[in-house]
Each structure stands twice: as C-alpha cells, then as structure tokens.
C-alpha positions in Angstrom: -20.2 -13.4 13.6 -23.1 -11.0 13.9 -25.1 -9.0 16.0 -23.0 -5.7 15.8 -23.6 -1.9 16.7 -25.4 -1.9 13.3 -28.8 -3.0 12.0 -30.5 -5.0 9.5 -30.3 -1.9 7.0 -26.4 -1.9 7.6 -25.6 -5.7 6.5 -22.2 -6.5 5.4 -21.6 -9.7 4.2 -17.8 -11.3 4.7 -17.5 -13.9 2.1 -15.6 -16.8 2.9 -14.1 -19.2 0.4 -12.7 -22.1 1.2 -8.8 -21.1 2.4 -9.9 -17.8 3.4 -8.8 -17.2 7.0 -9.5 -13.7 7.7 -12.6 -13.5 8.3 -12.9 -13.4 12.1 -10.7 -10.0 12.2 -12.6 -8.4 9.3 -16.1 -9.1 11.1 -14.9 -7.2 14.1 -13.8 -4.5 12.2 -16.9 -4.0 10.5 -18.1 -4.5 13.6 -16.4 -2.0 15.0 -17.5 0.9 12.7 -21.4 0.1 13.6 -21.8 -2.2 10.5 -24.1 -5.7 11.2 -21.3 -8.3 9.8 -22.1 -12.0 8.9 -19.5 -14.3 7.7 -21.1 -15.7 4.6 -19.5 -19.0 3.6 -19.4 -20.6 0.4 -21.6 -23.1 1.1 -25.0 -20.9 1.3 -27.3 -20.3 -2.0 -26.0 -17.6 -4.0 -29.2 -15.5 -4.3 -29.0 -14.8 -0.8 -26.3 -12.5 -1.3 -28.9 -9.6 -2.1 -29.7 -9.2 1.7 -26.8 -7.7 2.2 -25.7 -3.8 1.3 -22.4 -4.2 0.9 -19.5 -6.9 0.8 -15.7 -7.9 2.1 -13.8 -10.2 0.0 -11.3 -11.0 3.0 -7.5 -12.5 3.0 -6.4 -16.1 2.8 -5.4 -18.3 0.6 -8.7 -19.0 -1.6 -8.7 -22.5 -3.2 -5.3 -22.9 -2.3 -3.8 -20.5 -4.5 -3.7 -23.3 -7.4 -3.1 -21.7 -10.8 -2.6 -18.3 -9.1 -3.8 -16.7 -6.4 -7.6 -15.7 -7.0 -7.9 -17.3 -9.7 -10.2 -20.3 -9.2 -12.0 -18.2 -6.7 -12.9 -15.7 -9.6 -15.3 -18.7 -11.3 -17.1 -19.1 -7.8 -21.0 -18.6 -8.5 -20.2 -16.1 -5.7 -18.6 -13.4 -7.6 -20.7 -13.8 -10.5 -23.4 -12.4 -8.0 -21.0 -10.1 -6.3 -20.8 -8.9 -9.9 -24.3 -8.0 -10.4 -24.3 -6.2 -6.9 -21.6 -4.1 -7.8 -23.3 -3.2 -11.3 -26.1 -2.1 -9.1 -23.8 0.2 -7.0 -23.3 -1.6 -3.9 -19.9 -1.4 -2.2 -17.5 -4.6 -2.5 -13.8 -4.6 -0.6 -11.6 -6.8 -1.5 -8.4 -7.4 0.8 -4.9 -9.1 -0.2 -6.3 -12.8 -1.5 -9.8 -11.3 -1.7 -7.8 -8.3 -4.1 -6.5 -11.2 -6.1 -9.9 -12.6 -7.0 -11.5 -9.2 -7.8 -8.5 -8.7 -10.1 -9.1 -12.4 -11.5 -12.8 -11.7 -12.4 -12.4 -8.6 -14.1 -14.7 -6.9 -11.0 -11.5 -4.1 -10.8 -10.4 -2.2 -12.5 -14.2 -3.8 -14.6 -15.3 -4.7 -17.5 -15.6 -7.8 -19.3 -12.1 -8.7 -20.1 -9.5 -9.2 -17.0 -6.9 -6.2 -17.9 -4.4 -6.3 -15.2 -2.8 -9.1 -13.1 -1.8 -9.3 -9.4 1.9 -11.2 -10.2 4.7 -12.7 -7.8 6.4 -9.9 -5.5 9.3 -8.6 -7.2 12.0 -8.1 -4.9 15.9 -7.7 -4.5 17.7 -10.8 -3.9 14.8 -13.0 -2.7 11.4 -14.2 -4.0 7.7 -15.4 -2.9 5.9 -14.2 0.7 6.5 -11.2 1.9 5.5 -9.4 5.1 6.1 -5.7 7.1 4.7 -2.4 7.4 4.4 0.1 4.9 2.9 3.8 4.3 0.1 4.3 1.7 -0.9 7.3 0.2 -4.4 8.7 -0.7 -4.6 9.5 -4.0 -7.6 12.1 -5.5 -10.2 9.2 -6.5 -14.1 8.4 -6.1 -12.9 5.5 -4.3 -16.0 4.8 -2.0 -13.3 3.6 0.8 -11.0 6.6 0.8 -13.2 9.2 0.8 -13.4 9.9 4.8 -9.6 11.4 3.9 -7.8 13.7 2.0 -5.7 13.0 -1.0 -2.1 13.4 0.1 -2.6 11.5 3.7 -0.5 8.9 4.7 -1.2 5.8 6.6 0.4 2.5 7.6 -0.5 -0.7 7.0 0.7 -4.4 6.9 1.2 -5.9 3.9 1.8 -10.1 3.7 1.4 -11.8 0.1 3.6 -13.4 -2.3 1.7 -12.2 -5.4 0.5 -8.6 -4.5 2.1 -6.8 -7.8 -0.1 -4.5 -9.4 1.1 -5.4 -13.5 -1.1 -5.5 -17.1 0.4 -6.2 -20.5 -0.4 -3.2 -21.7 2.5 -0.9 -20.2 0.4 1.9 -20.4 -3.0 0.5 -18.7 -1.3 1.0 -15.0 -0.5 4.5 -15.7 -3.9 5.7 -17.1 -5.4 4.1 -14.3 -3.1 6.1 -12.2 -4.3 8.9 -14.3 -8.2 8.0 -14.1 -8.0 8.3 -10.6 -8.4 4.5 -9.9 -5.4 4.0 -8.0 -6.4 5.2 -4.7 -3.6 4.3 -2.3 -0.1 4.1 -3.6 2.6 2.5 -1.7 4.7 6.2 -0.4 7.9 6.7 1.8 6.8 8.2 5.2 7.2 11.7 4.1 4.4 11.1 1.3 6.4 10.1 -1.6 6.1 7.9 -4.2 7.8 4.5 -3.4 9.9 3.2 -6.3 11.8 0.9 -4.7 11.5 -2.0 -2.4 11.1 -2.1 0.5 9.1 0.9 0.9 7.4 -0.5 -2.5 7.5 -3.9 -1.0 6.6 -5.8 -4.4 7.4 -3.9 -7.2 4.2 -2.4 -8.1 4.3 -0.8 -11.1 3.4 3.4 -10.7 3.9 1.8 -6.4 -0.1 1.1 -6.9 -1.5 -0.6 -3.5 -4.7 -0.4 -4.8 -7.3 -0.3 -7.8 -10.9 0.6 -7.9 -13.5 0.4 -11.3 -14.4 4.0 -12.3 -17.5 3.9 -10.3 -15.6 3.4 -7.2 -17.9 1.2 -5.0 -15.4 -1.8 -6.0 -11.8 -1.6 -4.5 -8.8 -4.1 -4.4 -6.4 -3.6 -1.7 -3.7 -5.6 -1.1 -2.3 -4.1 2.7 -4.3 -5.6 5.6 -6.7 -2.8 6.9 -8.3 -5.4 9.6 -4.7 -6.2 11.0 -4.5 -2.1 11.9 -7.7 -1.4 13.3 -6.4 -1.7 16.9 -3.5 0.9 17.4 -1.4 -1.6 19.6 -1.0 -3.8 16.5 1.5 -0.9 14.7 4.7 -1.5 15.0 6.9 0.9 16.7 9.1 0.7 14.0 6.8 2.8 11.8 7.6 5.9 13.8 5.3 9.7 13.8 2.2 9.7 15.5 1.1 6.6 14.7 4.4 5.1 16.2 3.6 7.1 19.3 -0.3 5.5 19.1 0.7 1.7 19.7 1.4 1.8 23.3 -2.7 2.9 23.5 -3.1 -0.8 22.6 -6.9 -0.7 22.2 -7.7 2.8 20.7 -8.2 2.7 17.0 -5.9 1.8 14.5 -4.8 3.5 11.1 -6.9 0.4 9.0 -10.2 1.3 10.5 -10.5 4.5 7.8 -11.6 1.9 4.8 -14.2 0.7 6.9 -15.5 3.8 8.3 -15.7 4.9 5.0 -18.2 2.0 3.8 -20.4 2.6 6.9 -20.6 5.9 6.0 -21.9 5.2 2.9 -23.8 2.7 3.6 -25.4 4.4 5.8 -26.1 7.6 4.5 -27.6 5.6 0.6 
C-alpha cells in the first residue's frame, strides 16, 4: 500500500515478516495521518531500508512465534538495519509481535545486551491469548510517539497477545525504567490510575508498563493495538466516557491514531 496524503520526504516503511498480518490496517493509519506508507516485505534487499524516514514493526505472529514470540525475527538482517536507523535518530514503532522483536534485539529499552523480556500473560485462573480493551496512561517521557499529549491522559486501546508482559531479571531494571521516563504508557484504571491487577492490567506487567522506549525516544515498543483504534466506531461501548460516546460516529478518528500523528509530526517537522 502507497500513494498516501504524504510525500516522498514522508516515507514510512511497514515491515513485514513472514507471519505478520497487520500490515494492511497499519498502512492506512499511516496513511491516514498524511504519512507515504509502503509495506516493505522481507523479501526486498536490506539496504533499501534507508529510503525511508521512519518505520512500523506491525502485529502478527512473526516466524510463527517458535522459541518465543519475536525472537527469531530479532536475527532478521532487517533489524540489524532497523538498528542502525535508529542509532541515526530515525523513528521505529513497534506494535504487539513487532514489540516482541524490538524487545528480542535489544533495540528497546537499547543497548547491546537484551535486558528485559516480553513473557506469557500472567493471569487469574487461565493462561495464553488474551484479548479486550484497556486504558493507558501517558507517562512524562521523550517518547517521540507520545509527545502530541500530556502526561496524565488516558486512552483506550485493544490489547490481543499471549506474551505481552513487560519482565527483566533484574527486579529493579522495570522500575528505573519507570523512573528514567521510558515507560511511556502504563496500563491505568479509567480514572487514571495505576493498574495492578488484571484485568485492567491485562497481563501482569510488572510497574502495569504497556510500553518501553530507549532513552533517546525515537524507538518505542507497544504492546496495545493503536491501528485497531484509529476509527472511533471500532471502540467498544463497553469502554464508557467520551470515547464510549465517540463509537456510534463510526468513521471519525479513533483514540489509536495519537501515536501516529505523533511520528508525522516529527517526521515532518526534522
């Protein structure tokens, strides 16, 4: 998919691995924002990667999800690139299986070492997938794909994963990250509070962290569904306020579409 609102200084590439299956939705978000999106699959040479200004690491189910989720993804020659564009500033999103392999590669929260895993949801009385919609919360950060809100807004979003829980060995490297101002979306109750427990935390999360960025912030990994929100008649009624109120304006924007205003923004304005 190409050919949007945007132009050839506004390219977004949406990489596609083999099992990813989001792709369509996230082009026509991109899309939708003024941003020039190309599904880039992984059967293309790697070095053309650097026509592109920034990138979407999109949902699925990457290689299968043999090993664990993102993991063989992570060794793609793709990401190796995707690393070097990132060094170079250059925004990357990745989303739910596309989270999974930034985590996998060390890309977020960076470095060279992977310091923090994405584990099996952790839940009361049942285990693997999980799907439903939650509220996240901005959190202060230099996040490149928050920064069109303030910290202490709440959105909703779909979430749908089996392995989306935010985890490291280290019991203290999730809290300084939450500390560094990495974590910029946490998993919140309606009213804005911290979700500790399921299902407002729908996984377990540890500090309810639905996101992690590297300290530059041009790198996030989400793990709710922005693209399946940028339409307001996709919320469910269930998730009450304004945004409740929103849905029956089917075609009007949806709460996702924030994350990806944000990168045309600063896309744009580089």
């Amino acid at each position: 998919m190409s050919g949007g609102r945007g132009t050839s200084a506004a390219r977004v590439a949406v990489v596609q691995l083999p099992g990813v299956n989001c792709e369509a939705e996230t082009a026509r978000a991109l899309e939708r924002v003024g941003l020039d999106a190309e599904v880039f699959r992984w059967t293309r040479p790697v070095a053309e990667l650097s026509r592109y200004q920034g990138y979407v690491l999109p949902g699925g189910f990457s290689y299968q999800d043999r090993v664990r989720a993102g993991a063989l993804a992570a060794k793609d020659p793709l990401i190796a690139e995707l690393g070097a564009a990132a060094e170079r500033g250059k925004p990357i999103l990745g989303i739910c299986n596309g989270a999974q392999v930034l985590v996998e590669s060390g890309l977020v929260p960076g470095g060279d070492v992977v310091e923090i895993g994405l584990a099996r949801n952790r839940m009361p009385d049942r285990t693997g997938y999980y799907a439903r919609w939650v509220h996240v919360r901005v959190e202060r950060s230099r996040c490149v794909f928050t920064s069109t809100l303030e910290p202490g807004t709440v959105v909703p979003l779909p979430v749908a994963h089996g392995e989306g829980r935010f985890t490291a060995r280290d019991p203290e490297r999730i809290p300084a990250l939450v500390r560094a101002g990495q974590t910029p979306l946490r998993y919140a109750t309606v009213r804005g509070a911290v979700a500790r427990d399921f299902p407002a935390n729908p996984n377990g999360s540890e500090a309810a962290v639905a996101a992690v960025c590297n300290a530059a912030g041009n790198v996030l990994a989400l793990m709710p569904h922005p693209e399946r929100a940028q339409d307001a008649g996709a919320v469910s009624r269930s998730v009450g306020g304004a945004w409740g109120e929103r849905s029956q304006n089917a075609h009007a924007a949806g709460p996702g579409l924030f994350l990806f205003e944000a990168l045309a923004r600063h896309i744009l304005e580089a």
